[in-house]
N, C-alpha and C positions, 0 to 999 in steps of 0.2 A: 661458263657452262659447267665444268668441273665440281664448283663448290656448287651450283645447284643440285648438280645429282648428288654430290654429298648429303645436303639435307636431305632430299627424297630419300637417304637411304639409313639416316638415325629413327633409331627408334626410341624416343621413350621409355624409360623403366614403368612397368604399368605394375599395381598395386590394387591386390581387393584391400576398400577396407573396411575392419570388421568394427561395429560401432559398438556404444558402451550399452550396460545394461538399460534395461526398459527406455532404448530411445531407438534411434529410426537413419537410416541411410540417408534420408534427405534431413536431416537433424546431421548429421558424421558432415556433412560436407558445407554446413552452414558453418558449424565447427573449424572445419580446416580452412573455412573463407577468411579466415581472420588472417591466416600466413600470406605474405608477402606475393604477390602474382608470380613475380620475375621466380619465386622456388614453386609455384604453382602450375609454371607454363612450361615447366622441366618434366613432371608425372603429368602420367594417364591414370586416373584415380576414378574406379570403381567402385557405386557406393551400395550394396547390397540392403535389405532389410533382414534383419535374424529370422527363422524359419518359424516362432513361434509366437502368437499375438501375448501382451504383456497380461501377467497372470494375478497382479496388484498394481499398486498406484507408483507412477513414475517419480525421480525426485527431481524430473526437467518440467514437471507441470505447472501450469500460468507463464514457464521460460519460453519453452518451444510446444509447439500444437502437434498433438497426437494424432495419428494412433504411434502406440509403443508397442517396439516389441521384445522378445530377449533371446537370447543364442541355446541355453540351456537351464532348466533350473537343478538348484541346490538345496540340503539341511542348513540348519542356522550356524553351523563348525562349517560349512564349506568342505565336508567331508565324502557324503555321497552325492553323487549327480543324476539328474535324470535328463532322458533323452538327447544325453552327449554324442553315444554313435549316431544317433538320427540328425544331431545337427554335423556333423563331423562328413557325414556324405552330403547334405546341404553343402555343404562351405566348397566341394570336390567338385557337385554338380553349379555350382555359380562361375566356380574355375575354368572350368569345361567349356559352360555355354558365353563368356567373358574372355577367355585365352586368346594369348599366351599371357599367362601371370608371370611376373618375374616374382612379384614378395608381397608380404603383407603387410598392412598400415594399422593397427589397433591399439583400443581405446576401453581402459575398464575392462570389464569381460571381455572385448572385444583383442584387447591387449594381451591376457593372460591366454586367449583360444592361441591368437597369431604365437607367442614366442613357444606354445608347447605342439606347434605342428611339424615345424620341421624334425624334430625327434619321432612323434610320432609319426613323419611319413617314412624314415631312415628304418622304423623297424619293420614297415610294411601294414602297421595300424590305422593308418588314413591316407589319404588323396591317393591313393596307387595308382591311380587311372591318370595323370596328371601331373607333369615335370616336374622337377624337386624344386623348393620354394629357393630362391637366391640370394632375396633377401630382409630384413624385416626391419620396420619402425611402430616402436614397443611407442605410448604414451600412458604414462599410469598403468603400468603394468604388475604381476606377479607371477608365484608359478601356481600351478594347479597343486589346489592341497588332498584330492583323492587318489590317498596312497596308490590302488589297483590302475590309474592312470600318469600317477606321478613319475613313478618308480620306471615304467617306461618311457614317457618323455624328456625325460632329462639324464637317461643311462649315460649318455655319451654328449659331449660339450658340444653347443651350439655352435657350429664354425662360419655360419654365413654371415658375411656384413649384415651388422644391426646397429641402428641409432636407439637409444632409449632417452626418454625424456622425464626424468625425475624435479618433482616439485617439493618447495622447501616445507608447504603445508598438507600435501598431499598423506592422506592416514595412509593411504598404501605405499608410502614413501620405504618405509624397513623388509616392506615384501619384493616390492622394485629393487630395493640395494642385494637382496636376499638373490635374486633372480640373477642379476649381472656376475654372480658366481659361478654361474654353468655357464657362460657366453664368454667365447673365444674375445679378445679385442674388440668390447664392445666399446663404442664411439659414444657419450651420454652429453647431454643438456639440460643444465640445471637451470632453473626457473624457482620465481618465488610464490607464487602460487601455489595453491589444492588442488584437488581431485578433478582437474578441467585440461581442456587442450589450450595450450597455452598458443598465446600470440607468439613470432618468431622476431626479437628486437635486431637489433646493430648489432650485440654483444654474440647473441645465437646464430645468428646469419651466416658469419663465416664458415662455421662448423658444421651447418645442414647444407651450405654449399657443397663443402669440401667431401662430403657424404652421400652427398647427390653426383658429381664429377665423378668421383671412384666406380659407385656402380654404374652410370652410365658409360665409363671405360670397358669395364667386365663384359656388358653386352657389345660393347663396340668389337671387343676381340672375338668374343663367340661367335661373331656374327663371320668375320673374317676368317675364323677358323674353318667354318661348313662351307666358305666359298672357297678355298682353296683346296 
């Protein structure tokens, strides 16, 4: 009886996760279908659509069926951004009506929004309405290159457990390596693949286990913290 109510009382690390450019929530999860179930049956995974239908042609078309959509758009520098705050309270209000989030899962754009939110919420520039993120899984990720957004989210070093998932072909491979300089003890898995979520083999396995045990520890204690 014991170890049942035990289970009734684990929760899952639950994770929004934010998908890559011009593709789609149920695209993000067809994507993460390729990982192993047994690391699948560990998250509660959330798969959102981005707030904005796609504004040109996707580069997952004849791959996966549209519609596409994107999180925010950019200049061809990746310099100025448009409708970042509006997507920025999207991502709060998904939090919200999806809660309790523990972390983020992203992917491409999707990847570079998740690693520059917790800075941005630590300064009080997004999710305020909404518990601080705990912890994140970058894949093909970078940082944000708009100075006026940059500059605050990365003031101060990323401290929450993060997995990031660096590819050997991936062009955003030097932006990803760039990134894991503001991230406290980031945990990384190298893959030989581009710019895609990669499958999780024998070799990765251990290390997204041992990544998934840690945080589901963290909530195990918090949990026992508020009950005592």
């Amino acid at each position: 009886m014991g170890s049942d109510c035990r289970g009734e009382e684990i929760r899952k690390p639950r994770f929004l996760c934010l998908h890559g450019f011009r593709t789609s929530g149920k695209i993000m999860k067809k994507q993460i279908g390729k990982w192993p179930e047994s690391v699948r049956d560990k998250l509660d995974l959330i798969f959102p659509d981005a707030p904005f239908p796609a504004r040109g042609d996707s580069d997952v078309q004849g791959i996966f069926d549209p519609p596409y959509y994107e999180w925010f758009q950019f200049n061809k520098e990746f310099t100025t951004y448009e409708n970042f705050e509006e997507c920025l309270e999207y991502i709060q209000d998904c939090m919200i009506k999806n809660g309790p989030i523990d972390g983020l899962l992203g992917f491409s754009q999707g990847a570079i929004l998740s690693a520059a939110l917790p800075g941005l919420q630590s300064q009080g520039l997004a999710l305020t309405k909404v518990p601080k993120i705990k912890f994140l899984i970058i894949i093909g990720g970078a940082k944000l290159k708009a100075k006026s957004w940059a500059d605050k989210a990365y003031a101060s070093p990323i401290e929450c457990p993060s997995l990031h998932f660096l590819g050997k072909e991936d062009f955003l491979k030097p932006y990803g390596e760039e990134l894991l300089k503001s991230v406290v003890n980031p945990v990384i898995i190298h893959h030989p693949k581009g710019h895609t979520v990669p499958r999780i083999n024998e070799e990765s396995l251990p290390t997204m286990d041992c990544f998934i045990e840690k945080i589901q520890k963290i909530i195990e204690e918090e949990k026992a913290n508020e009950v005592q």
